[in-house]
N, CA, C and O atoms as CSV, one atom per row, in Angstrom:
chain,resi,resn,atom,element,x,y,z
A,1,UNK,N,N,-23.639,-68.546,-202.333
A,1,UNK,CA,C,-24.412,-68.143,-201.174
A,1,UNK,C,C,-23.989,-66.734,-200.770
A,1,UNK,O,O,-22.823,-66.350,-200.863
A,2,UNK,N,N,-25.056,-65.936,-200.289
A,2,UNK,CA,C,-24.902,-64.673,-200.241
A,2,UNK,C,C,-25.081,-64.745,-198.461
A,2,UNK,O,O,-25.854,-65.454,-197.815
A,3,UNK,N,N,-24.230,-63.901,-198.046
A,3,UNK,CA,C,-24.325,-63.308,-196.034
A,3,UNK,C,C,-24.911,-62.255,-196.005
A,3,UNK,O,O,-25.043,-61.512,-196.978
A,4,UNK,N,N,-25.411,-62.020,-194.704
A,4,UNK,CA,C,-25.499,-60.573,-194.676
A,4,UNK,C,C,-25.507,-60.106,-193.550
A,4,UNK,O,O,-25.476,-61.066,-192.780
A,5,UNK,N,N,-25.532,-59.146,-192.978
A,5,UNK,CA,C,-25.615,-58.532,-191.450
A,5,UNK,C,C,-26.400,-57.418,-191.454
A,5,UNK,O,O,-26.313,-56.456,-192.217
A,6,UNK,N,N,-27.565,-57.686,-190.107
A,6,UNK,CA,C,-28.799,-56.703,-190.452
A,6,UNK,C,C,-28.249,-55.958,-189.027
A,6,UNK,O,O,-27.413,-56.353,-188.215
A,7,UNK,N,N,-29.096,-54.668,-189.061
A,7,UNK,CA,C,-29.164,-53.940,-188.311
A,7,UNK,C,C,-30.583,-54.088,-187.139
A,7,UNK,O,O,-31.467,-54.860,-187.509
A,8,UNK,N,N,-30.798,-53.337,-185.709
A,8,UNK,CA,C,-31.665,-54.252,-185.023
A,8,UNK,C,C,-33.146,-53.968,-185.533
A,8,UNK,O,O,-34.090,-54.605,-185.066
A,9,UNK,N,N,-33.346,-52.829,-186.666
A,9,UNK,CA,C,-34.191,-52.923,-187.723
A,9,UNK,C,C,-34.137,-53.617,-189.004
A,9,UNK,O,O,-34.586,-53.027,-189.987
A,10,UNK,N,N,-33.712,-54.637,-189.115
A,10,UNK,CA,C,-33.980,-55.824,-190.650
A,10,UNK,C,C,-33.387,-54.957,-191.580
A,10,UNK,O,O,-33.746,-55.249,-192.721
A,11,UNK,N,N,-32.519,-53.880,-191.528
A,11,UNK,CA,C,-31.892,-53.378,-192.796
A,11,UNK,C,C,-30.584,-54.047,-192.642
A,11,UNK,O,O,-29.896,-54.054,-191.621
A,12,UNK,N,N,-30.268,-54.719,-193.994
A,12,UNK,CA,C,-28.929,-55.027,-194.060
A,12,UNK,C,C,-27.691,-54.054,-194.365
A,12,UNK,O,O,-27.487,-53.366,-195.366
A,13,UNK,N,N,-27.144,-54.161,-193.533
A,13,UNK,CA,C,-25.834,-53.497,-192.948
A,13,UNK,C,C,-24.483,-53.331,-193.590
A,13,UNK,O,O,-23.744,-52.379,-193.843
A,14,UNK,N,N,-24.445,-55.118,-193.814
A,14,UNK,CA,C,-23.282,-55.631,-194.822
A,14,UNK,C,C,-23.593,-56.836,-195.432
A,14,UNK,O,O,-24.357,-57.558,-194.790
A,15,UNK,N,N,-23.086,-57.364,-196.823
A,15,UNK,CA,C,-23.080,-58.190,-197.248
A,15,UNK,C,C,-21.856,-59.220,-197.429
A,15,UNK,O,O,-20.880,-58.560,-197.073
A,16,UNK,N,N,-21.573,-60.034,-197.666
A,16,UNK,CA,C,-20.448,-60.913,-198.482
A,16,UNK,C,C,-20.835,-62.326,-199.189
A,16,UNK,O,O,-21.742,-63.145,-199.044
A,17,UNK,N,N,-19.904,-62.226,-199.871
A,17,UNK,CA,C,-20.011,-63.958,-200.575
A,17,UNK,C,C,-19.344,-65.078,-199.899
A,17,UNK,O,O,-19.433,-66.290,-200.093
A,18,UNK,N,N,-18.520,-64.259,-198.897
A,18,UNK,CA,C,-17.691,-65.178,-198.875
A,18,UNK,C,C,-18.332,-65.629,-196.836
A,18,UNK,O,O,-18.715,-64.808,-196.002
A,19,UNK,N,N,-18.190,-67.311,-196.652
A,19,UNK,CA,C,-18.773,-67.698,-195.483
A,19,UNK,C,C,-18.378,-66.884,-194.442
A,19,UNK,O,O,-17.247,-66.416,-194.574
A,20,UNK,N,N,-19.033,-66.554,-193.362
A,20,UNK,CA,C,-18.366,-65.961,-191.907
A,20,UNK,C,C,-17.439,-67.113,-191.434
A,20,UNK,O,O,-17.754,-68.288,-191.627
A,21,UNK,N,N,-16.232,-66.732,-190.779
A,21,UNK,CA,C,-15.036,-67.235,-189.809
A,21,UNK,C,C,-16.163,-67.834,-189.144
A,21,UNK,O,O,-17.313,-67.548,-189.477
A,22,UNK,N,N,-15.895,-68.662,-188.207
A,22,UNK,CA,C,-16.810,-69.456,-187.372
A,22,UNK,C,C,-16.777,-68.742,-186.249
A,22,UNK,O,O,-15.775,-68.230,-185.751
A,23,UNK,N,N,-17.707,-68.711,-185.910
A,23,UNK,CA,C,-17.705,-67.701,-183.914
A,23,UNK,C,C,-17.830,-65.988,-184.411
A,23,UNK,O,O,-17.765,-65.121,-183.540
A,24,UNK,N,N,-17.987,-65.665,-185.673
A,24,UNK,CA,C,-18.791,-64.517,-185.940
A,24,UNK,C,C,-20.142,-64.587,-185.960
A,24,UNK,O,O,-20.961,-65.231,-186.615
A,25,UNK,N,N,-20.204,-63.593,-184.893
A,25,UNK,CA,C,-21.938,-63.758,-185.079
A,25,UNK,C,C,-22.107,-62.479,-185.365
A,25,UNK,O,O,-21.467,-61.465,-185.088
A,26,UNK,N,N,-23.425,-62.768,-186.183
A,26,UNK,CA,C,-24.474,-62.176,-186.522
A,26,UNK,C,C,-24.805,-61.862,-187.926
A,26,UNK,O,O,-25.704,-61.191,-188.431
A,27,UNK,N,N,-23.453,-62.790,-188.589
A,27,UNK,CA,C,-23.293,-63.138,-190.365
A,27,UNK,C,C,-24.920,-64.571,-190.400
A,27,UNK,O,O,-25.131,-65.416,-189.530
A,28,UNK,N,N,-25.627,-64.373,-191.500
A,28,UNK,CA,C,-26.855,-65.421,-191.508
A,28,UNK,C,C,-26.684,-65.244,-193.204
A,28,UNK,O,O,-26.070,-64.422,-193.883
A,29,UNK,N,N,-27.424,-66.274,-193.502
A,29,UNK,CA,C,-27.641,-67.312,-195.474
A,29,UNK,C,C,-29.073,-65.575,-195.352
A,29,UNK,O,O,-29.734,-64.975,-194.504
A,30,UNK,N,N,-28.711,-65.541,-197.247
A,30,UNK,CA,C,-29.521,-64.294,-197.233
A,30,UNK,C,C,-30.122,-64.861,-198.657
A,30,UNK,O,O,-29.456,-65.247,-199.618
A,31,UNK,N,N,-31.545,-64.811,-198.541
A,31,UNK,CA,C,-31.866,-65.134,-199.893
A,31,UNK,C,C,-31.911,-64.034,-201.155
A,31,UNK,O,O,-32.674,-63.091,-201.364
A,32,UNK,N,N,-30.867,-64.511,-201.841
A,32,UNK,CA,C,-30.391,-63.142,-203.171
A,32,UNK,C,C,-31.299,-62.243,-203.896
A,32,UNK,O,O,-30.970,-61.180,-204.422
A,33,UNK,N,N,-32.934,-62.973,-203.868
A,33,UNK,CA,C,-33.878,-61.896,-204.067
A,33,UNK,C,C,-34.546,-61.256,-202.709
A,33,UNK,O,O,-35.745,-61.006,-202.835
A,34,UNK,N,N,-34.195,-61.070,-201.933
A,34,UNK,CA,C,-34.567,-60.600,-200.589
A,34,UNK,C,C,-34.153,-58.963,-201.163
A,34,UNK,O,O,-33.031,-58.568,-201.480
A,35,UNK,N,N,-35.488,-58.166,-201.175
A,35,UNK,CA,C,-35.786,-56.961,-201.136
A,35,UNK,C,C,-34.626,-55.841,-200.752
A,35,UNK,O,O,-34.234,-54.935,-201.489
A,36,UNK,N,N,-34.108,-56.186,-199.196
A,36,UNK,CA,C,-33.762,-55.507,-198.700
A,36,UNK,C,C,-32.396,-55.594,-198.481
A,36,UNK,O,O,-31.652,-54.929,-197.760
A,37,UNK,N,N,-32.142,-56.771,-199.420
A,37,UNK,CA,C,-30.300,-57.067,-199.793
A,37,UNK,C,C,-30.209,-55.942,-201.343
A,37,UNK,O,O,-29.304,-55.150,-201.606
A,38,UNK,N,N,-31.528,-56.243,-202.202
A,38,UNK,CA,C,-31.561,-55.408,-203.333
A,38,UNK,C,C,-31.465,-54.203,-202.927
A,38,UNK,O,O,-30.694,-53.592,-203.667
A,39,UNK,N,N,-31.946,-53.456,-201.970
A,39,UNK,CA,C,-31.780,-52.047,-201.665
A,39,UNK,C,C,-30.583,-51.933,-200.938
A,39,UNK,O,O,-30.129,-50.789,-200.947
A,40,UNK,N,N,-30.125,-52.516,-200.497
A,40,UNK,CA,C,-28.386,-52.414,-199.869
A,40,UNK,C,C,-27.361,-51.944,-201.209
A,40,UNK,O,O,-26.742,-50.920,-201.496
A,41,UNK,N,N,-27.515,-53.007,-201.708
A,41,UNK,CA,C,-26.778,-52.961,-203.636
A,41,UNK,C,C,-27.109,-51.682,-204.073
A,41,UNK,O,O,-26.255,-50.805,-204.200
A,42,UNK,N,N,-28.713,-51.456,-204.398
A,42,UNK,CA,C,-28.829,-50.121,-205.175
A,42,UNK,C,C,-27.716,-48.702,-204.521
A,42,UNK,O,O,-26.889,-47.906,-204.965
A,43,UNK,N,N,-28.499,-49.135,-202.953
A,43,UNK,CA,C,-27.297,-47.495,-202.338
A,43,UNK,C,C,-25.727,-47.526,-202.325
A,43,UNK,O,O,-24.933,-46.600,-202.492
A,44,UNK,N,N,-25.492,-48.957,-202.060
A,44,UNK,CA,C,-23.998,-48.797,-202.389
A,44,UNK,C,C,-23.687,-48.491,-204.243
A,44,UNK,O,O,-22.547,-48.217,-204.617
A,45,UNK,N,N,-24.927,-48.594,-205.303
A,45,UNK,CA,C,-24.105,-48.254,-206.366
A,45,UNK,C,C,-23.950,-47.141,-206.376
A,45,UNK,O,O,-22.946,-46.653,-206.895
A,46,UNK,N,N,-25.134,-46.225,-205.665
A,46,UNK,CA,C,-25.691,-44.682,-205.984
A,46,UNK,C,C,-24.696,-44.224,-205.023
A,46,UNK,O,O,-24.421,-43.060,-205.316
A,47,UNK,N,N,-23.955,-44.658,-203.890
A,47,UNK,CA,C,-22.975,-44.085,-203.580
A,47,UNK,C,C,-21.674,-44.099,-204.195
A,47,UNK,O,O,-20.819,-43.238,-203.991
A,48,UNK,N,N,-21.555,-45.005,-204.884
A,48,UNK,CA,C,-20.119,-45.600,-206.067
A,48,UNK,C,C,-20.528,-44.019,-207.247
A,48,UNK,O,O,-19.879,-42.973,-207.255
A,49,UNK,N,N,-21.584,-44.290,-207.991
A,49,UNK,CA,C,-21.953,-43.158,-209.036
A,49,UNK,C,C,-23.226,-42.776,-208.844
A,49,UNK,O,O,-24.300,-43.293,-209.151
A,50,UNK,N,N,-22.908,-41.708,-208.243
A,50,UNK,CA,C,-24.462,-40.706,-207.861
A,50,UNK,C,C,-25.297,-40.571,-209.326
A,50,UNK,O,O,-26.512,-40.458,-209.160
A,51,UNK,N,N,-24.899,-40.565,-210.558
A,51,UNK,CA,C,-25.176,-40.568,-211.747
A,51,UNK,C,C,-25.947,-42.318,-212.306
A,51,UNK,O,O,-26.518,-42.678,-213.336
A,52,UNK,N,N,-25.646,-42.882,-211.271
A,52,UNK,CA,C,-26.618,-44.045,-211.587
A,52,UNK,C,C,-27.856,-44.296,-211.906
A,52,UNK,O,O,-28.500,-44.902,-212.762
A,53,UNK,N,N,-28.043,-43.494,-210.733
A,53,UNK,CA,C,-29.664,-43.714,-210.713
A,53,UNK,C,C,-30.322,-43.075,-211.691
A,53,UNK,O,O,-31.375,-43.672,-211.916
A,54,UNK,N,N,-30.164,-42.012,-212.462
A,54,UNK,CA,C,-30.922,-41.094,-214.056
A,54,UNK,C,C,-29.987,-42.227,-214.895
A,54,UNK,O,O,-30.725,-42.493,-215.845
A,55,UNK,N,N,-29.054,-42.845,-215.020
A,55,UNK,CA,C,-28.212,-43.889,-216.677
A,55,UNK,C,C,-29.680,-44.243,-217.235
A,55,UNK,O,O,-30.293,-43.807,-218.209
A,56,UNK,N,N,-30.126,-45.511,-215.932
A,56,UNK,CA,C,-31.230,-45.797,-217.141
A,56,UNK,C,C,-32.084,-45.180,-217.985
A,56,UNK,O,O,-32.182,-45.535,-219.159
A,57,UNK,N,N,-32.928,-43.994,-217.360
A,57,UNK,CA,C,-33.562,-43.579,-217.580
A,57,UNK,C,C,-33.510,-42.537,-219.069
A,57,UNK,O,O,-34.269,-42.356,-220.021
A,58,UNK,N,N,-31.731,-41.835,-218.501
A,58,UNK,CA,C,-31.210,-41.287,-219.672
A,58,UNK,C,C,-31.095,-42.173,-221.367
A,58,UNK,O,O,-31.081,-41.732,-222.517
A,59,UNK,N,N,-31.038,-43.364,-220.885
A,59,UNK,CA,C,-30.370,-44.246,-221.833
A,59,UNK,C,C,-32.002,-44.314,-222.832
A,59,UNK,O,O,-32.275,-43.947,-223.975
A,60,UNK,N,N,-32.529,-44.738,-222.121
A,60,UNK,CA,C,-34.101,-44.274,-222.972
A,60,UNK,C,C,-34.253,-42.743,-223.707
A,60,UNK,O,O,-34.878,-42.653,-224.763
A,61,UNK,N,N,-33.684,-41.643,-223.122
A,61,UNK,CA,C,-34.168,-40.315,-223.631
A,61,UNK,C,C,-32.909,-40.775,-224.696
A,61,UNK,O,O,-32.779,-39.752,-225.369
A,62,UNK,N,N,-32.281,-41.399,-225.020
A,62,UNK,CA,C,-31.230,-41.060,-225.853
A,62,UNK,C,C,-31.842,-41.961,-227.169
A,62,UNK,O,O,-31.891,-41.524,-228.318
A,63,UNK,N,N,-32.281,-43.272,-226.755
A,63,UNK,CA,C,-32.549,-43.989,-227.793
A,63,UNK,C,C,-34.261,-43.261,-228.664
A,63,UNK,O,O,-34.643,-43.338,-229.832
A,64,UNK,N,N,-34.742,-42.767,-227.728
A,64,UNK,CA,C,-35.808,-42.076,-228.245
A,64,UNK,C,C,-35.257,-41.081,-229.318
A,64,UNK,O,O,-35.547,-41.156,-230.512
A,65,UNK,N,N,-34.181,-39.855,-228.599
A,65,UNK,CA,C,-33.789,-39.167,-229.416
A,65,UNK,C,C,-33.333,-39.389,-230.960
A,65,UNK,O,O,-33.676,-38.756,-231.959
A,66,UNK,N,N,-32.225,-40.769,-230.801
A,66,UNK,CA,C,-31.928,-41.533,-231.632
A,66,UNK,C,C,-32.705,-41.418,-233.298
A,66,UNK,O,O,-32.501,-41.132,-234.478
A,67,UNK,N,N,-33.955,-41.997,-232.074
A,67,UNK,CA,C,-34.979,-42.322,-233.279
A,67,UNK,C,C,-36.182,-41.459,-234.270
A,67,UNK,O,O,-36.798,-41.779,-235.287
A,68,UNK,N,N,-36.162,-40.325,-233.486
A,68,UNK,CA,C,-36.698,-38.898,-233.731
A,68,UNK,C,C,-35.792,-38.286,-234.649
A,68,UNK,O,O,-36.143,-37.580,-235.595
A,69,UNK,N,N,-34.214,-38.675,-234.241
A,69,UNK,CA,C,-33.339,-37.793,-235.671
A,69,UNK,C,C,-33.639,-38.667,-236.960
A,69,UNK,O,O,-33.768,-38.128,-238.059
A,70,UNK,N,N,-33.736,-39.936,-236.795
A,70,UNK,CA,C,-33.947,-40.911,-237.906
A,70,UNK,C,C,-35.154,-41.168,-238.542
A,70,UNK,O,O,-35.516,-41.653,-239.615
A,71,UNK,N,N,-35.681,-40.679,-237.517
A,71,UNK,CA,C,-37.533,-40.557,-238.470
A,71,UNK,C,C,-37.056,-38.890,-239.360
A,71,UNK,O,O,-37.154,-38.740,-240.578
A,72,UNK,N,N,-36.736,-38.201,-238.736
A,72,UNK,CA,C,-36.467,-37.144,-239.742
A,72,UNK,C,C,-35.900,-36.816,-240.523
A,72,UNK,O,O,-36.119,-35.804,-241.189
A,73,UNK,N,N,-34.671,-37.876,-240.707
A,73,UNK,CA,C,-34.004,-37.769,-241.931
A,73,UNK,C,C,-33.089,-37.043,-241.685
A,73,UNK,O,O,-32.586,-36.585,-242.711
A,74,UNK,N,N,-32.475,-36.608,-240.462
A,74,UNK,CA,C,-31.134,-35.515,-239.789
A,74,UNK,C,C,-30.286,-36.839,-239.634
A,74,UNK,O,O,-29.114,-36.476,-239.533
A,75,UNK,N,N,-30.355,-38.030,-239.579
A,75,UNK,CA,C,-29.352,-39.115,-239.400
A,75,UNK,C,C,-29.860,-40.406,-239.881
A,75,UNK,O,O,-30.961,-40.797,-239.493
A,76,UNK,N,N,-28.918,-41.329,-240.960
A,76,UNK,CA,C,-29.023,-42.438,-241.096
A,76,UNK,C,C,-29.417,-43.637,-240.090
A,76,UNK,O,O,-28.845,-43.613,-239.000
A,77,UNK,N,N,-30.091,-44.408,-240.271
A,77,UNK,CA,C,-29.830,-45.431,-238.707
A,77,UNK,C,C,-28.363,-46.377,-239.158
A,77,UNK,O,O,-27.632,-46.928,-238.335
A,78,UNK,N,N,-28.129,-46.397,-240.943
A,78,UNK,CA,C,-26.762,-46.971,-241.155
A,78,UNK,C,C,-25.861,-46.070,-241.077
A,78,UNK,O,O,-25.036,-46.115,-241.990
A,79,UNK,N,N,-25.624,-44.684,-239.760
A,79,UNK,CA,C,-24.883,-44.000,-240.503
A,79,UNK,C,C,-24.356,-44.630,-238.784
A,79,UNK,O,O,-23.194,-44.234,-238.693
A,80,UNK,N,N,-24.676,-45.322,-237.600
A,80,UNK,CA,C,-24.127,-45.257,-236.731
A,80,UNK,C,C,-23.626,-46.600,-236.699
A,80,UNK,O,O,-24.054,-47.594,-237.285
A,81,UNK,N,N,-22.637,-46.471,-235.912
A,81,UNK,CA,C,-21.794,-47.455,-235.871
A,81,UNK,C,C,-22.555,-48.864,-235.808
A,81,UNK,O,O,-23.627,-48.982,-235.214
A,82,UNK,N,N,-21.937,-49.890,-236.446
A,82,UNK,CA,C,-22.475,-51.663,-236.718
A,82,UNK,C,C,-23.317,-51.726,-234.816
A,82,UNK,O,O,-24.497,-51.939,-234.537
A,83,UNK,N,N,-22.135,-51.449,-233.864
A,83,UNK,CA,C,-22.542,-52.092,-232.649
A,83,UNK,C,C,-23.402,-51.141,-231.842
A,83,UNK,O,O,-23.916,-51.474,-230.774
A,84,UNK,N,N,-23.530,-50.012,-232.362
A,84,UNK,CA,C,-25.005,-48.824,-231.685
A,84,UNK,C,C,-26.093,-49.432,-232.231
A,84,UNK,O,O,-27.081,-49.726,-231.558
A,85,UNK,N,N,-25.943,-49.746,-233.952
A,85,UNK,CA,C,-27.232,-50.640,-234.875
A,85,UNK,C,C,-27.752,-51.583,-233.663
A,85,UNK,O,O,-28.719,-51.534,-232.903
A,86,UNK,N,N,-26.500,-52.594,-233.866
A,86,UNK,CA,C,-27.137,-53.450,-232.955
A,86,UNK,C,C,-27.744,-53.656,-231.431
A,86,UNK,O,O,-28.610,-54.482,-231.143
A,87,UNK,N,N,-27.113,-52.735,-230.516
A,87,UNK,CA,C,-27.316,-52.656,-229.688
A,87,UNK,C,C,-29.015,-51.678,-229.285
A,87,UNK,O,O,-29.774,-51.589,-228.320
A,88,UNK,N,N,-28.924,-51.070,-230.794
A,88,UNK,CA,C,-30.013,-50.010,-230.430
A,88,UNK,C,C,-31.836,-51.453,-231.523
A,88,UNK,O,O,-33.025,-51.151,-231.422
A,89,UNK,N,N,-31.384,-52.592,-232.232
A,89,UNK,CA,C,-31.987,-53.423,-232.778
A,89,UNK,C,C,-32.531,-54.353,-231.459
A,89,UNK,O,O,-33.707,-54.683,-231.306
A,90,UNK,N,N,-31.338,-54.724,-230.479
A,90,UNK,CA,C,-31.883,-55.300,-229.573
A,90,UNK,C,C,-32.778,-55.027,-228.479
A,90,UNK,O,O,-33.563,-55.838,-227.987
A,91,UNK,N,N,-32.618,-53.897,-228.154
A,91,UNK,CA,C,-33.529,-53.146,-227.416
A,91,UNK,C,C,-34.857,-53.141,-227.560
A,91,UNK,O,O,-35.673,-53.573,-226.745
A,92,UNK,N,N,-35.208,-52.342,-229.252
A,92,UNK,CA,C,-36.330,-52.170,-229.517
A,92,UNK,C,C,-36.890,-53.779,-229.865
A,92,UNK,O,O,-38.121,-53.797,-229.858
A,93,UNK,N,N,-36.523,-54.585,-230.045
A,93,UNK,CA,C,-37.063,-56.125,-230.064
A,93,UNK,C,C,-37.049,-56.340,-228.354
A,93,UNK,O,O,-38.043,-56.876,-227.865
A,94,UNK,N,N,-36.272,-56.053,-227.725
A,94,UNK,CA,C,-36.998,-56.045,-226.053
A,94,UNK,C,C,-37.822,-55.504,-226.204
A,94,UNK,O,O,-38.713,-56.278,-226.554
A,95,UNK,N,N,-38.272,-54.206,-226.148
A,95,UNK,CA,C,-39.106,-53.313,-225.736
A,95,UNK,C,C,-40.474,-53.729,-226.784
A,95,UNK,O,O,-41.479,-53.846,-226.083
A,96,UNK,N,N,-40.638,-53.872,-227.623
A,96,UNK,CA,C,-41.487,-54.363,-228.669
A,96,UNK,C,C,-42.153,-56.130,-227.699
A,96,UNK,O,O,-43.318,-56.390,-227.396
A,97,UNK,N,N,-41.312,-56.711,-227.538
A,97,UNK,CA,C,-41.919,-58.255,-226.824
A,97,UNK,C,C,-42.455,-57.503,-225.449
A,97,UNK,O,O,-43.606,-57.903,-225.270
A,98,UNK,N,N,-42.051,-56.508,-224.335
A,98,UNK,CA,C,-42.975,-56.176,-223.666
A,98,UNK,C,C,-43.790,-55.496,-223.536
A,98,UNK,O,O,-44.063,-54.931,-222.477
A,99,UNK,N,N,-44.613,-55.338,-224.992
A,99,UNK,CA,C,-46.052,-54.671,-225.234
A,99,UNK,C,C,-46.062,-53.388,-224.487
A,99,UNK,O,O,-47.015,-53.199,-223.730
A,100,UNK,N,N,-44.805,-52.145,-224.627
A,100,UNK,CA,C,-45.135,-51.136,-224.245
A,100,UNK,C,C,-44.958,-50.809,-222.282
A,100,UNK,O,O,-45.007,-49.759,-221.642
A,101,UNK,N,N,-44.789,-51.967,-221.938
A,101,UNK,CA,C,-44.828,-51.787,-220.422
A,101,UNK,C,C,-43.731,-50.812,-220.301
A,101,UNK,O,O,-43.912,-49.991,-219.401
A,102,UNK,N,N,-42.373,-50.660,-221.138
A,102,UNK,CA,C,-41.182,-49.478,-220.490
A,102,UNK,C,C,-41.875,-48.123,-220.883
A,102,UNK,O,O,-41.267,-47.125,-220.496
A,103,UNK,N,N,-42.588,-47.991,-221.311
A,103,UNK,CA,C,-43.349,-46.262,-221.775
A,103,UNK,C,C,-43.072,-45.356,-220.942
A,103,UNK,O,O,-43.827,-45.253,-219.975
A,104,UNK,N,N,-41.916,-44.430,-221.061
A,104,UNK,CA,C,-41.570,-43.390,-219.815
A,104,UNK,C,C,-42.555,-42.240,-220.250
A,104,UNK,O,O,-42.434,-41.331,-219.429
A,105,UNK,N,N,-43.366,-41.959,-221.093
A,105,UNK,CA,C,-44.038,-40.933,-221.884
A,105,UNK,C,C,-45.411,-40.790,-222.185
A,105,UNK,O,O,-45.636,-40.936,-223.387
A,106,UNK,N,N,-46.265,-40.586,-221.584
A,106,UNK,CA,C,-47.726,-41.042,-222.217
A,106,UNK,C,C,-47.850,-40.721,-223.824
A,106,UNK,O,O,-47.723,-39.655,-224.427
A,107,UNK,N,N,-48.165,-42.132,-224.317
A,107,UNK,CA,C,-48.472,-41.497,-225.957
A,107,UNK,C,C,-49.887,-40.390,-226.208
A,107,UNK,O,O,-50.208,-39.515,-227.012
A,108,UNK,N,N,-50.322,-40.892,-225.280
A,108,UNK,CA,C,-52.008,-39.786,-225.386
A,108,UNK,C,C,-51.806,-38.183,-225.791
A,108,UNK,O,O,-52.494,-37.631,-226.649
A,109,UNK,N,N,-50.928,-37.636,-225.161
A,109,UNK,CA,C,-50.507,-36.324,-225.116
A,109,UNK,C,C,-51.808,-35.496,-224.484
A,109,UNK,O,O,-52.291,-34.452,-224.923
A,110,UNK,N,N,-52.393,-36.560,-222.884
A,110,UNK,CA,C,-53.116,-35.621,-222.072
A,110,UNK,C,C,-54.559,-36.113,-222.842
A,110,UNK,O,O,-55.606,-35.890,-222.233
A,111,UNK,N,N,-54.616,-36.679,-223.974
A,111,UNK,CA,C,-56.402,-37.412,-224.032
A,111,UNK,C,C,-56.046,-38.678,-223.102
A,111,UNK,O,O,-55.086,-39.328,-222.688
A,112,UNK,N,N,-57.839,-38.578,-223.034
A,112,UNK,CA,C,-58.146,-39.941,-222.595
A,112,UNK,C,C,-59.283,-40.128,-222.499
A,112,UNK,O,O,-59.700,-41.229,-222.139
């Protein structure tokens, strides 16, 4: 069970796992997909590593890159390590089962 403490606008304030002491008020049961517990998390990561928020995004320009040196023949795909193989095998079998929905890039190149 997740707590939380809102502010007198519904933004949560603080979170914990662990129950409120009894006779604290204003600790309440927070449901773990509740929006605005998710946006509490995101800013406390982006305040932990300001570099958070571009990882994912980077992590795509990299595997793209990846695959642009390997279509060209500037790098083996067996030349990288067993667990990049794999890690970079699992992905594209994600990304392949969701029919294109991660596309950071229009393939069109501006037709349509």
């Amino acid at each position: 069970m997740i707590y939380v403490r809102r502010n007198p606008a519904g933004e949560v304030v603080a979170a914990s796992r662990q129950a409120p002491a009894e006779g604290d008020p204003g600790w309440l049961p927070a449901d773990p997909a509740d929006p605005a517990l998710a946006a509490f998390g995101s800013e406390l990561a982006a305040r932990a590593n300001p570099l958070s928020a571009s990882d994912l995004g980077f992590v795509r320009v990299l595997e793209d890159v990846i695959d642009l040196l390997v279509a060209r023949g500037v790098i083996l795909f067996t030349d990288l390590p067993p667990a990049a193989q794999d890690k970079l095998m699992e992905r594209r079998s994600t990304r392949a089962g969701l029919g294109g929905r991660l596309s950071l890039l229009d393939d069109t190149d501006g037709v349509i």
